[in-house]
C-alpha positions in Angstrom: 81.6 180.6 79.9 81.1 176.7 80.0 81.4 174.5 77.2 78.3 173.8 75.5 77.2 170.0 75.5 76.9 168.3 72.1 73.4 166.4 71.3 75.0 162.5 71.1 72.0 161.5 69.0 73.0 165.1 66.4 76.3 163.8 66.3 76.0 160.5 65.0 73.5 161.7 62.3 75.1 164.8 60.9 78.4 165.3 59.3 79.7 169.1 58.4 81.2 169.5 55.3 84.4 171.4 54.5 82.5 174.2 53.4 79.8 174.4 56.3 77.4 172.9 55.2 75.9 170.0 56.8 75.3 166.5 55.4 72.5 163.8 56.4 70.9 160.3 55.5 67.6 160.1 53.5 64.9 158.8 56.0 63.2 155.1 54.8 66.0 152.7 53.9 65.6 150.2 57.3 62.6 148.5 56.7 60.0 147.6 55.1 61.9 147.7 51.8 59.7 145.2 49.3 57.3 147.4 48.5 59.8 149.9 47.6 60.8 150.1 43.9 64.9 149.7 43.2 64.7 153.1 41.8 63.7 154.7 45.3 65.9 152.1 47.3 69.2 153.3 45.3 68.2 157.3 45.5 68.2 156.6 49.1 71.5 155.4 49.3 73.4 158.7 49.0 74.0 161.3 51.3 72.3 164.6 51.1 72.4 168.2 52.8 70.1 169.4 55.6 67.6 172.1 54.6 68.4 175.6 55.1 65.0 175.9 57.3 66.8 173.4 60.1 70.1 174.5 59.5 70.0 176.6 62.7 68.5 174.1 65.3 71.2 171.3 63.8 74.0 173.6 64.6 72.9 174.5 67.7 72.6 170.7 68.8 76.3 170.1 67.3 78.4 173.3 68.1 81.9 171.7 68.1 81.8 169.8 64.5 
């Protein structure tokens, strides 16, 4: 069976963890940041884990990570 190809756009985005799990960035930290409190700015710093409904579709799209 051929290899599968990897999405290149999946691949920059999401990160697997040791466990399986898979790791994103919070959407809304590019641009328009003034209007954004510092609160909301600094939650959107870290790192957070893709939900369990898209969990499927993002591991299709990155099947060698």
């Amino acid at each position: 069976m051929p290899k599968m190809k990897s999405n290149s756009s999946a691949k920059k985005r999401f990160k697997v963890t040791g466990k399986g799990k898979i790791k994103r960035k919070k959407a809304g930290k590019s641009h328009i940041l003034t209007k954004k409190s510092n609160k909301r700015k600094r939650q959107l710093r870290k790192a957070t884990l893709v939900d369990k409904a898209d969990k499927k579709s993002v591991k299709r799209m990155i099947p060698y990570k």
